[in-house]
SEVO-809033 format. One record per atom (N, C-alpha, C): x, y, z negated. Coordinates in steps of 0.001 Angstrom, whole numbers, padded with zeros to 6 digits, always signed. Example, Ala and Ser with C-alpha at 12.3 -4.5 7.8 and 13.67 -1.06 7.14 Angstrom:
residues 2
+013190-005690-007800
+012300-004500-007800
+013200-003300-007800
+012850-002250-007080
+013670-001060-007140
+012900+000030-007870
***
This chain:
residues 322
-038467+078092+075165
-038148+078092+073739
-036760+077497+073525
-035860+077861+072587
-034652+077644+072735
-034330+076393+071504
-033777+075490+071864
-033809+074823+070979
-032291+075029+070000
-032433+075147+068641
-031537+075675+067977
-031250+074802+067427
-031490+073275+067090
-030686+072687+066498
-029184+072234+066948
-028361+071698+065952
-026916+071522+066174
-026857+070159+066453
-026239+069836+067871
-025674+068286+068685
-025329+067648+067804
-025097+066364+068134
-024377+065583+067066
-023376+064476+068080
-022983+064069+067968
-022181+062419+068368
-023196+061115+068218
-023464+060858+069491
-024167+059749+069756
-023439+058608+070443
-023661+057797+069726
-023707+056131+070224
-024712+055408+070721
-025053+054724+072073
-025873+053915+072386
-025431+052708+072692
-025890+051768+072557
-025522+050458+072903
-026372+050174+073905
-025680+049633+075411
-026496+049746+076650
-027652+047677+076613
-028115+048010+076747
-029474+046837+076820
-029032+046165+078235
-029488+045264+078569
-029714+044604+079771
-030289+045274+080967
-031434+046034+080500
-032448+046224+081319
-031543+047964+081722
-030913+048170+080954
-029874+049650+081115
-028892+048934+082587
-028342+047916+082214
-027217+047397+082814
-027016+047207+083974
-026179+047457+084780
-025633+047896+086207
-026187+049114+087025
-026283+050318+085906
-026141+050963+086778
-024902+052400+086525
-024903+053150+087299
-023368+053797+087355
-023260+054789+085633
-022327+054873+085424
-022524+055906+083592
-023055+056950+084600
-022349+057867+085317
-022749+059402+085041
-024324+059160+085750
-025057+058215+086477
-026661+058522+086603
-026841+057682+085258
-026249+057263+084490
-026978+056916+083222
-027059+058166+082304
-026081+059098+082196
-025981+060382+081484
-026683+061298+082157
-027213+061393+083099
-027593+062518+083689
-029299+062086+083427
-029726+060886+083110
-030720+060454+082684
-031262+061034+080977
-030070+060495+080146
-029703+060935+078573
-029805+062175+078370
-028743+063016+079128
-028654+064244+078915
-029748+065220+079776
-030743+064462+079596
-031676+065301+080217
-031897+067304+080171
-031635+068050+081344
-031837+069298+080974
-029815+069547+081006
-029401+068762+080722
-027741+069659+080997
-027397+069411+082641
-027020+070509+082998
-026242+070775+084734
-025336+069523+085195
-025633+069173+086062
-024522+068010+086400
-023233+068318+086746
-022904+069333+086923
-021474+069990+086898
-020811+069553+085546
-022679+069978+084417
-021284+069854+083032
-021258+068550+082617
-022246+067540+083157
-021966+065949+082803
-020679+065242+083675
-020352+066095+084681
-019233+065002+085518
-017787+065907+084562
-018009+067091+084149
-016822+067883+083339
-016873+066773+082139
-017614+066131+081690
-017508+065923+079662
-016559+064476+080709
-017278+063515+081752
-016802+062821+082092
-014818+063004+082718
-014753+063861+083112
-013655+064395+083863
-012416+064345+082546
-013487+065071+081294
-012403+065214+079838
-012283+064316+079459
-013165+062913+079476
-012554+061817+078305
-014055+062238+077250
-014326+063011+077320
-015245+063389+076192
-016394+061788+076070
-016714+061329+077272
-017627+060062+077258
-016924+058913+077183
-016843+058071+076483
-016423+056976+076157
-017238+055808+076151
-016669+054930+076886
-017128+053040+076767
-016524+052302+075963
-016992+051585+075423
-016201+050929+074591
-014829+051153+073885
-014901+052831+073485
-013687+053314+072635
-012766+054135+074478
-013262+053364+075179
-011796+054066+076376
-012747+055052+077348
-011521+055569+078143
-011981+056252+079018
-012837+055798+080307
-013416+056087+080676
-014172+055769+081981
-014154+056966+083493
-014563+056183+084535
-014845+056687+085948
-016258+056692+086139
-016968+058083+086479
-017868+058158+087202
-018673+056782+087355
-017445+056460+088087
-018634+055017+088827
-018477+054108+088089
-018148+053894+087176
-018174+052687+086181
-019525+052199+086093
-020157+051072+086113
-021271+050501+086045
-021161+049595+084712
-022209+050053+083942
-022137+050021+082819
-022428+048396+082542
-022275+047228+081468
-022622+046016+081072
-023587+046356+079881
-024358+045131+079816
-025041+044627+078704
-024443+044361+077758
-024354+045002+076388
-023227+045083+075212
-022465+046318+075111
-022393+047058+076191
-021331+048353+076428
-022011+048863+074946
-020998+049604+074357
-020983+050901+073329
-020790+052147+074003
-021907+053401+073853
-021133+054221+074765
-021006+055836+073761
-020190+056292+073811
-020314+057715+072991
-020345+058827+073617
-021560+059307+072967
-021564+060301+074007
-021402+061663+073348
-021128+062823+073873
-020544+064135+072797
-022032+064793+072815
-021422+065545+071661
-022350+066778+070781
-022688+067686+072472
-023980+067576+073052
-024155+068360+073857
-026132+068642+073723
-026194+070259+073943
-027641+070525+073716
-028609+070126+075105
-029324+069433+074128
-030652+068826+075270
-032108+069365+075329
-032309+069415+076428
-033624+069924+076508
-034940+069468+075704
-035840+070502+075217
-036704+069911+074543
-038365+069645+075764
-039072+069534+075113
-040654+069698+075987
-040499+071495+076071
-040978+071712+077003
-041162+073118+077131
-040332+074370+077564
-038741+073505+077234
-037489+074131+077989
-037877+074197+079329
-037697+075614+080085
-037587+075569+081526
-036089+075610+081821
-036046+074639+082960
-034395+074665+083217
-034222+075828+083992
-032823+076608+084188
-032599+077703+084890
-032512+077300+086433
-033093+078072+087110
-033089+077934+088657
-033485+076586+089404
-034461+075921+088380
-035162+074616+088484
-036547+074678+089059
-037425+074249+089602
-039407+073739+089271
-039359+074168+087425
-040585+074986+087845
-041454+075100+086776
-042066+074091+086317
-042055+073185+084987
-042208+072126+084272
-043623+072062+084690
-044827+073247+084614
-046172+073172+084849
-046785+072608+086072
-045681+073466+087121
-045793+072653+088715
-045952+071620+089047
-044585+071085+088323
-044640+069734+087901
-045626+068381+087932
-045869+069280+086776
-047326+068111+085897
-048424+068475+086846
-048554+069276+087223
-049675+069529+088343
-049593+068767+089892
-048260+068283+089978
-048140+067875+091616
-048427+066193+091213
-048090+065990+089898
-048466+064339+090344
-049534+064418+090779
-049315+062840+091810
-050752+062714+092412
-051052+061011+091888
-050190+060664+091465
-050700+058688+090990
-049324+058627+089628
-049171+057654+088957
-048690+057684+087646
-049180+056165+087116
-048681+055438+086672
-048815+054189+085556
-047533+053949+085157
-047308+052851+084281
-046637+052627+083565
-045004+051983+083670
-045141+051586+085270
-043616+052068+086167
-043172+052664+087050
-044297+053438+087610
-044014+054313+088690
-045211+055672+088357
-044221+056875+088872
-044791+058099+089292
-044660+058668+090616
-046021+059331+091127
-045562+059936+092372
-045739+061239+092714
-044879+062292+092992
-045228+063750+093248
-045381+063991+094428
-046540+065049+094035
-046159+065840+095602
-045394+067175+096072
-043937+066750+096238
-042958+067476+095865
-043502+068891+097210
-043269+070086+096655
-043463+070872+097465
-042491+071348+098253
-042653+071726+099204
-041421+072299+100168
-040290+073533+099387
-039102+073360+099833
-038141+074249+099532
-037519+073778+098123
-037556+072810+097806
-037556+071929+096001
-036336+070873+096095
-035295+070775+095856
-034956+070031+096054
-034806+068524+095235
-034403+067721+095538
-035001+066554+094752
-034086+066348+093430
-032965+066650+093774
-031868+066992+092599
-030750+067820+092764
-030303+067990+091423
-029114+069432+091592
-028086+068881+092401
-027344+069750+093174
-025960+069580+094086
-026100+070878+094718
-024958+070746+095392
-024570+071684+096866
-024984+073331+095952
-024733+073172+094854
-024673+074694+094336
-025638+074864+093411
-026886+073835+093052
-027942+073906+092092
-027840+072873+091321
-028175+073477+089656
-027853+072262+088800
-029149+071780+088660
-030026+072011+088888
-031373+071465+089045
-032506+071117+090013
-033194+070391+090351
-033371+069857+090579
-034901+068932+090474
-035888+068330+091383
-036986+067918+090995
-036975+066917+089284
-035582+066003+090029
-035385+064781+088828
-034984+065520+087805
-034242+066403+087833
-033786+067098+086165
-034577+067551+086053
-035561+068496+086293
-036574+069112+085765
-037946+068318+085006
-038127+066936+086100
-038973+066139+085031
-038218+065865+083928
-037189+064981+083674
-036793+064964+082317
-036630+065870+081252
-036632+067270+082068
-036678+068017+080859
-038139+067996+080516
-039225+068136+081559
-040372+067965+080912
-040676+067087+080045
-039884+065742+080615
-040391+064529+079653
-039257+064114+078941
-038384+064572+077879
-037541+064286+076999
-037016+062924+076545
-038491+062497+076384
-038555+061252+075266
-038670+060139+076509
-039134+060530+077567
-039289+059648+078723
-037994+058426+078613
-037851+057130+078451
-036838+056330+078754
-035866+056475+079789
-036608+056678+081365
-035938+056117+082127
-037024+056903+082901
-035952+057790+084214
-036877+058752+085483
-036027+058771+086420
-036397+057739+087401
-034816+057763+088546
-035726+058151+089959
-034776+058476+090719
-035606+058919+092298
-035519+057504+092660
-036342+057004+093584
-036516+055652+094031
-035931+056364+095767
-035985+057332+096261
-035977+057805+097375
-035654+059185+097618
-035620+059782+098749
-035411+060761+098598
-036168+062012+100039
-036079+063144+099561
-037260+063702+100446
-036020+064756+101034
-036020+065878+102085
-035104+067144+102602
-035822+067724+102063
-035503+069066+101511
-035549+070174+100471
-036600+070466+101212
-036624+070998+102802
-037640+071303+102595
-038875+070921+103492
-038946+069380+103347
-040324+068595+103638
-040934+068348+101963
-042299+068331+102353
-043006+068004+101035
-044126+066913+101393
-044672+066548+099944
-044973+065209+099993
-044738+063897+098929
-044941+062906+099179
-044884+062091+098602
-043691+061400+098217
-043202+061380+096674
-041996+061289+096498
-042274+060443+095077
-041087+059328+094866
-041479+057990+094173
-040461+058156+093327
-040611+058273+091560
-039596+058236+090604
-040078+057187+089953
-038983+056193+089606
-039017+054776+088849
-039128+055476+087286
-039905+055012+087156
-040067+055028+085027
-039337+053675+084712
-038843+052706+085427
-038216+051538+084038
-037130+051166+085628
-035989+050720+085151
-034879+049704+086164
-035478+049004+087050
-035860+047941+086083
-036885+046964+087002
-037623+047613+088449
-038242+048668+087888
-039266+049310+089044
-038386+049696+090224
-037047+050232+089800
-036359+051053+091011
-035663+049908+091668
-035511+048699+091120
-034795+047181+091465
-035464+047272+092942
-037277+045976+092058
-038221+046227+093224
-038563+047548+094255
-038554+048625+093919
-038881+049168+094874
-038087+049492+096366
-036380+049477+095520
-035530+049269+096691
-035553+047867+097232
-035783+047281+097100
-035785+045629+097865
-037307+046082+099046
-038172+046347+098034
-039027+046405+099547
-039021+047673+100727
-037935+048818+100012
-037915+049101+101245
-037126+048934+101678
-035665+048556+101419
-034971+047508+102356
-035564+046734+103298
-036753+045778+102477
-037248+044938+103545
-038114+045523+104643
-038448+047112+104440
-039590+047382+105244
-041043+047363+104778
-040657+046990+103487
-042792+046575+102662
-043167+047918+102342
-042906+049116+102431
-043050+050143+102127
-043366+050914+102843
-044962+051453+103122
-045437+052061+104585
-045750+053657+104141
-044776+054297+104807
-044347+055615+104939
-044512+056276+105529
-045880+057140+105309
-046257+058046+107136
-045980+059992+106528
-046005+060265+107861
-045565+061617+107591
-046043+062196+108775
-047186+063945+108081
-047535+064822+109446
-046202+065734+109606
-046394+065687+110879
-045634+066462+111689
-046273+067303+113028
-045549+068632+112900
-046324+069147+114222
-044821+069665+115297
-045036+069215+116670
-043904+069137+117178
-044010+069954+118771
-043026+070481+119044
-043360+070933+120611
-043796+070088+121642
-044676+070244+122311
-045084+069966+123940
-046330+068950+123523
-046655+068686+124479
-047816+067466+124614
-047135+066317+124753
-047560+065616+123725
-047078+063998+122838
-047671+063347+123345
-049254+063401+124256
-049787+062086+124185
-049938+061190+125024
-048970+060727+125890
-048481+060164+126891
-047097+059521+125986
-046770+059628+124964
-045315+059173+124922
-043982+059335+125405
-043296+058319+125097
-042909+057062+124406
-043380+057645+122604
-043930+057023+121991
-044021+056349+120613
-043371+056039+120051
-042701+054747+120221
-041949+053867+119577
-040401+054415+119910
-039681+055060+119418
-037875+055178+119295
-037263+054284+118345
-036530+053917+119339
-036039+053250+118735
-034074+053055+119073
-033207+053970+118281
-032283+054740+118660
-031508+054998+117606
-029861+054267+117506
-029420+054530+116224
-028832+055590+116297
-028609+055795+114935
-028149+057254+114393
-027118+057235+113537
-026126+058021+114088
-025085+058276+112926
-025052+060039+112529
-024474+059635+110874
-024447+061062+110313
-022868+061800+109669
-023134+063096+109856
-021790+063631+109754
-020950+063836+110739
-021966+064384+111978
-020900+064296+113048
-021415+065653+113721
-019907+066653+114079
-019846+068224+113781
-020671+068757+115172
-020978+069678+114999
-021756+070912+116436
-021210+072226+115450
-020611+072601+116100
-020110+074049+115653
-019661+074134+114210
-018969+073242+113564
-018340+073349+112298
-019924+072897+110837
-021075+072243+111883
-022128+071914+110852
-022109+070673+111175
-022400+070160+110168
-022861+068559+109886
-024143+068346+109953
-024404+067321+110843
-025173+066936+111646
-025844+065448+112099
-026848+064903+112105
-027055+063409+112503
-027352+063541+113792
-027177+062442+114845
-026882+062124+116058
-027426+060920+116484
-027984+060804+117710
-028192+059517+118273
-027001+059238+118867
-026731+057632+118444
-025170+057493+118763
-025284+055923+118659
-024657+055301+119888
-024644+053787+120095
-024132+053139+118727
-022847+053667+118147
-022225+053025+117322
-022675+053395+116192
-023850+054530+115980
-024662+054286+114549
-025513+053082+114413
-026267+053743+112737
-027093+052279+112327
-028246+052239+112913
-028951+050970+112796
-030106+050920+113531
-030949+051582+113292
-032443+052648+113938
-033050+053267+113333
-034322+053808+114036
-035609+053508+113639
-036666+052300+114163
-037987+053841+113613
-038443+054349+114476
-039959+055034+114301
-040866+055278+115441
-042001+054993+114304
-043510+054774+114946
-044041+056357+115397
-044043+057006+116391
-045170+058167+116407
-046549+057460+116706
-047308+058517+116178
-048819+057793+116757
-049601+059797+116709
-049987+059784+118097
-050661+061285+118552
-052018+061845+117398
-051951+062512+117429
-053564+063097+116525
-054262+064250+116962
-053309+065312+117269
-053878+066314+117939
-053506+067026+119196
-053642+067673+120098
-053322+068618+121150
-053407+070058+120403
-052610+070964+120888
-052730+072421+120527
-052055+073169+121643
-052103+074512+122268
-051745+074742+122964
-050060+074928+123089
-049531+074173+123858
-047935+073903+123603
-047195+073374+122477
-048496+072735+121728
-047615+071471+120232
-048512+070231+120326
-048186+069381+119442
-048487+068215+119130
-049099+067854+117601
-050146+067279+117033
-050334+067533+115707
-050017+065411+115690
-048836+065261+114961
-048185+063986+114889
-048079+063005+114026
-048606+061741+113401
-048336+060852+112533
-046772+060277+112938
-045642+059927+111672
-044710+059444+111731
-044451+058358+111153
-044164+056933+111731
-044278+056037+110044
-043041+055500+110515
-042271+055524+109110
-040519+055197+109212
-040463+053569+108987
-039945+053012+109858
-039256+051567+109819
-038267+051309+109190
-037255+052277+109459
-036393+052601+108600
-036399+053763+107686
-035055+054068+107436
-034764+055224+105923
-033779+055655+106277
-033254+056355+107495
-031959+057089+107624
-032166+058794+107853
-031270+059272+107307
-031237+060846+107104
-031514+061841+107889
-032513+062390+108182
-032853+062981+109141
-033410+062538+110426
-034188+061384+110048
-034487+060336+110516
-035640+060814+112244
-037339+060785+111219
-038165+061338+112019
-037102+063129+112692
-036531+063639+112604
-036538+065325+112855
-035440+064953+114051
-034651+063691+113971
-033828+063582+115225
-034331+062760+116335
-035109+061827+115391
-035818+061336+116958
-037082+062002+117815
-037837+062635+116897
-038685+063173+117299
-037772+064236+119126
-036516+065103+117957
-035990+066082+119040
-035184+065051+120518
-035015+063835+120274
-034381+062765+120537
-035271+062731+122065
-036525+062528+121462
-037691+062418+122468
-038283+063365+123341
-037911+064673+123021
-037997+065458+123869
-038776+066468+122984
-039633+066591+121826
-040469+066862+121171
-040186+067526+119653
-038880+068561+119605
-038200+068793+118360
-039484+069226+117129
-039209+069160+115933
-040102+069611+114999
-040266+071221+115017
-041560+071288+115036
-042029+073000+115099
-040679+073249+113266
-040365+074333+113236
-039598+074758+112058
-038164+074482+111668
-037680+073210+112667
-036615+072534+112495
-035318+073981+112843
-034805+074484+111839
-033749+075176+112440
-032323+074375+112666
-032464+073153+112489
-030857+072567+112552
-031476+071521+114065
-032482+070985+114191
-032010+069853+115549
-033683+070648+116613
-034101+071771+115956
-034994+072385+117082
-034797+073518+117850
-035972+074103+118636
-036023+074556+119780
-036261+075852+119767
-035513+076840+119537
-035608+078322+118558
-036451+079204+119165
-037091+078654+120834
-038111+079582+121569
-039340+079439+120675
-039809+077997+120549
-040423+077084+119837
-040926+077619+118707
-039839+077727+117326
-039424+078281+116469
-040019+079461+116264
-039867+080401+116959
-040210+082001+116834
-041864+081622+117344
-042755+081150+118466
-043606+081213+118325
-044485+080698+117522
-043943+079147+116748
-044690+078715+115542
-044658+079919+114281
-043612+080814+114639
-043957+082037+113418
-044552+083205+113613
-044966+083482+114688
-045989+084206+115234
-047513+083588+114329
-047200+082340+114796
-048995+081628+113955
-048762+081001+112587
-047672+081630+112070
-047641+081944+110823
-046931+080621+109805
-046400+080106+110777
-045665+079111+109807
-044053+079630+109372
-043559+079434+108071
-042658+079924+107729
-041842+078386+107114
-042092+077634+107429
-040699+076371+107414
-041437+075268+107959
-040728+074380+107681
-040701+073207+108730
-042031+072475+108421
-042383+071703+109779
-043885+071428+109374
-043333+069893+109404
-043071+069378+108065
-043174+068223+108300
-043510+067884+106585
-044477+066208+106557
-044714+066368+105337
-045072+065096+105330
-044625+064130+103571
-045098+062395+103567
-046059+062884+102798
-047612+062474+103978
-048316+062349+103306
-049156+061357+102762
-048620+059962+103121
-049134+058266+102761
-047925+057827+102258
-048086+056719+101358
-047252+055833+100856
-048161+054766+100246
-047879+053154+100494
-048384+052127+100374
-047747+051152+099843
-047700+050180+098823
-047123+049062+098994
-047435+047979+097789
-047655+046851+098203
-047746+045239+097611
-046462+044415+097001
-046603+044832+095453
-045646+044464+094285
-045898+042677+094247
-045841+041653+095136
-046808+040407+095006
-046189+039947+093265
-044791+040420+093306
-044474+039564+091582
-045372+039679+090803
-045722+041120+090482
-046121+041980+089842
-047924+041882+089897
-048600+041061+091314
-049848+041685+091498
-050439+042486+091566
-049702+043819+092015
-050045+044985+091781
-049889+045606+093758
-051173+046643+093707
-050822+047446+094788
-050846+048948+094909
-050077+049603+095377
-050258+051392+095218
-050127+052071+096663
-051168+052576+096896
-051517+053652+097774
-051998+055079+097512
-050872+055600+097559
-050932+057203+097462
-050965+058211+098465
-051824+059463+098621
-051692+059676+099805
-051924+061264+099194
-051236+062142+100378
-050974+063867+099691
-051261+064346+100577
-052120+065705+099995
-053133+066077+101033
-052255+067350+101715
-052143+068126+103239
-051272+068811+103366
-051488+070121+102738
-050351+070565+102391
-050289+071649+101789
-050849+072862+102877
-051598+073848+101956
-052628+074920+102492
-051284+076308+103478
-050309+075914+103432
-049586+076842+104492
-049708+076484+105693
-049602+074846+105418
-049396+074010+106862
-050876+073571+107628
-051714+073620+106777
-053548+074087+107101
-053543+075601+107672
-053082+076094+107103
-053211+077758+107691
-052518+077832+109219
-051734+076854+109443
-050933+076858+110682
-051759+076397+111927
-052179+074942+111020
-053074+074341+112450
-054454+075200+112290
-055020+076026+111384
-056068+076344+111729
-056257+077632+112650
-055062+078445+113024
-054627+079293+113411
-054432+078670+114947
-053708+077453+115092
-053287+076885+116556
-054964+076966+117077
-055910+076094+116297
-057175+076274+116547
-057645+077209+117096
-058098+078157+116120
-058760+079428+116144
-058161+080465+117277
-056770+080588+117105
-056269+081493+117865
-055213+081200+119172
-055315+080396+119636
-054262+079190+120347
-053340+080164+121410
-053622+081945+121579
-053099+082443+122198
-051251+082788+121285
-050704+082133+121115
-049093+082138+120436
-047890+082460+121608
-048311+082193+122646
-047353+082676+123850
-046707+081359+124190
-046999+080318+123643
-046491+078924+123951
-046490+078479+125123
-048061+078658+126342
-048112+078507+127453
-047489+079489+128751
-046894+080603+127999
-046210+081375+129048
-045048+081255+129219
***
C-alpha cells in the first residue's frame, strides 16, 4: 500500500539512552524503509543536520544533540520493501521476543542488511514491518547464506549488554553443520588465528594466518554418513567466516561451501539434493545476571537441510565412497 502522505521536516532531540551511537545507524533506524544508498546521499548533501551544521557519517551523536532531518517518505505497516523479506516471513520466523530482545530464524539466502548492491535487508525490512518500533539494531551478524538464530536489540541498553557478553564469551553459540569425511576421531578443538581480506585469485578471502586474531572453536561429532560428518559447532569466538575456515582448516570443508570447500564434495552433496550451504545457528543461550534474566533459544533445522540428511540416510549411495 503506498503511502501518500506528504514528508515534512523533522527535528529530534537525541536522549541519553539514543547517545553514542553513529548518525547514519541512527537514520537508518528513523528512516525506516528508505535504501541506505539514499540515507548516506541526504548525509553526503548536508541535507541532515546536528545542531544547525553539517555532519560525517560517523559522527556519534550526544545527549542534547538537535538533529534535522529532511522531508523523506517512510514506510508504513504493510509496505513491502523492494527486493527485501516479505514482512509476513518475517513475523513468522520469530522464534523468542520480550521487551529487549528479538530472535529470528533468519532463513538462508537473506541477508542481514542492505549493501554490496541491496538496499534491503533482514534489519530494514523489520522496521518497515515495525514502524513505530523505537529502536531494532542487529546485535550480530549471520552469512547470507547460513540460517538460524539471529539477535536484534529492541532498546541501546540491550545491544550495550549483549555486546559485552559476547566479547566476554557469555554467549553460547552452537551451529549444525554437515562436513566432508569422517569427524569422529578429530581434532575438535581449533584453535587457529585468522585473518580477513587476504586475495586467492582476485577474491577476498579469510585465512589461517599466524599474524591474525585469535580464533577459538569447539566441534563436537553427532553423526556418520557415508563420506560426511553430521557436526555441532560452538564459537568461542566471533570472527568472519569463522566455523567454514576452520572446519576446511581441519581437513573437513563444509558440504556447500563454494568459497573455502571441496567442489568433488560439492557436486555430490547435490546429487542428495542439497542446494546451499549446510550450515545453520541453531542454539543461542545466555545469563543477563544485572538484569536476572536468562534466554535460550533454539531453531529447529530447516526442512531442505532435513531432506539432505534424510536422503544421506535412506539413500547413502551419493558416490562419496568411490
Amino acid at each position: 500500500m503506498e503511502n501518500t502522505d506528504k514528508p515534512a521536516v523533522r527535528w529530534m532531540d537525541i536522549s541519553a539512552e539514543q547517545a553514542g551511537q553513529r548518525i547514519d545507524n541512527f537514520l537508518l533506524r528513523v528512516l525506516k524503509g528508505v535504501p541506505k544508498s539514499r540515507v548516506y546521499r541526504l548525509l553526503r548533501k548536508g541535507e541532515v543536520r546536528v545542531n544547525k551544521g553539517r555532519i560525517r557519517p560517523e559522527y556519534r551523536l550526544q545527549s542534547g544533540d538537535r538533529v534535522r532531518i529532511p522531508p523523506v517518505r517512510i514506510a508504513r505497516a504493510g509496505d513491502v520493501p523492494v527486493a527485501g523479506p516479505a514482512p509476513g516471513a518475517l513475523a513468522k520466523a520469530i522464534l523468542y521476543e520480550d521487551d529487549r530482545l528479538l530472535v529470528l530464524n533468519k532463513p538462508a539466502g537473506m541477508a542481514v542488511h542492505g549493501g554490496s548492491g541491496l538496499d534491503f535487508g533482514v534489519i530494514e525490512a523489520l522496521r518497515a514491518l515495525r514502524p513505530d518500533a523505537p529502536y531494532l539494531e542487529l546485535v550480530h551478524r549471520l552469512d547470507r547464506a547460513t540460517s538460524g538464530c539471529l539477535m536484534i536489540a529492541k532498546k541501546r541498553s540491550e545491544l550495550r549488554t549483549l555486546h559485552e557478553l559476547l566479547r566476554s564469551g557469555d554467549v553460547d553459540k552452537r551451529y549444525l553443520l554437515l562436513v566432508q569425511g569422517d569427524w569422529r576421531q578429530g581434532p575438535f578443538k581449533i584453535d587457529a588465528p585468522l585473518r580477513k581480506n587476504q586475495q586467492r585469485g582476485g577474491e577476498r578471502v579469510v585465512r589461517v594466518d599466524p599474524q591474525g586474531k585469535t580464533a577459538l572453536t569447539q566441534f563436537r561429532f553427532l553423526e556418520a554418513y557415508p563420506g560426511a560428518s553430521l557436526m555441532e559447532a560452538e564459537l568461542k569466538t566471533g570472527r568472519t567466516h569463522q566455523i567454514r575456515v576452520h572446519a576446511a582448516h581441519a581437513g573437513h570443508p563444509l558440504a556447500g561451501d563454494e568459497k573455502y570447500g571441496d567442489e568433488a564434495f560439492n557436486r555430490h552433496m547435490r546429487r542428495a539434493g542439497l542446494k546451499r550451504m549446510f550450515l545453520h545457528a541453531h542454539y543461542l543461550a545466555f545469563t543477563d545476571s544485572e538484569r536476572d534474566r536468562s534466554v535460550e533459544v533454539s531453531a529447529p533445522l530447516g526442512k531442505d537441510l532435513r531432506a539432505v540428511v534424510q536422503q544421506l540416510e535412506y539413500s547413502p549411495d551419493t558416490g562419496l565412497n568411490r
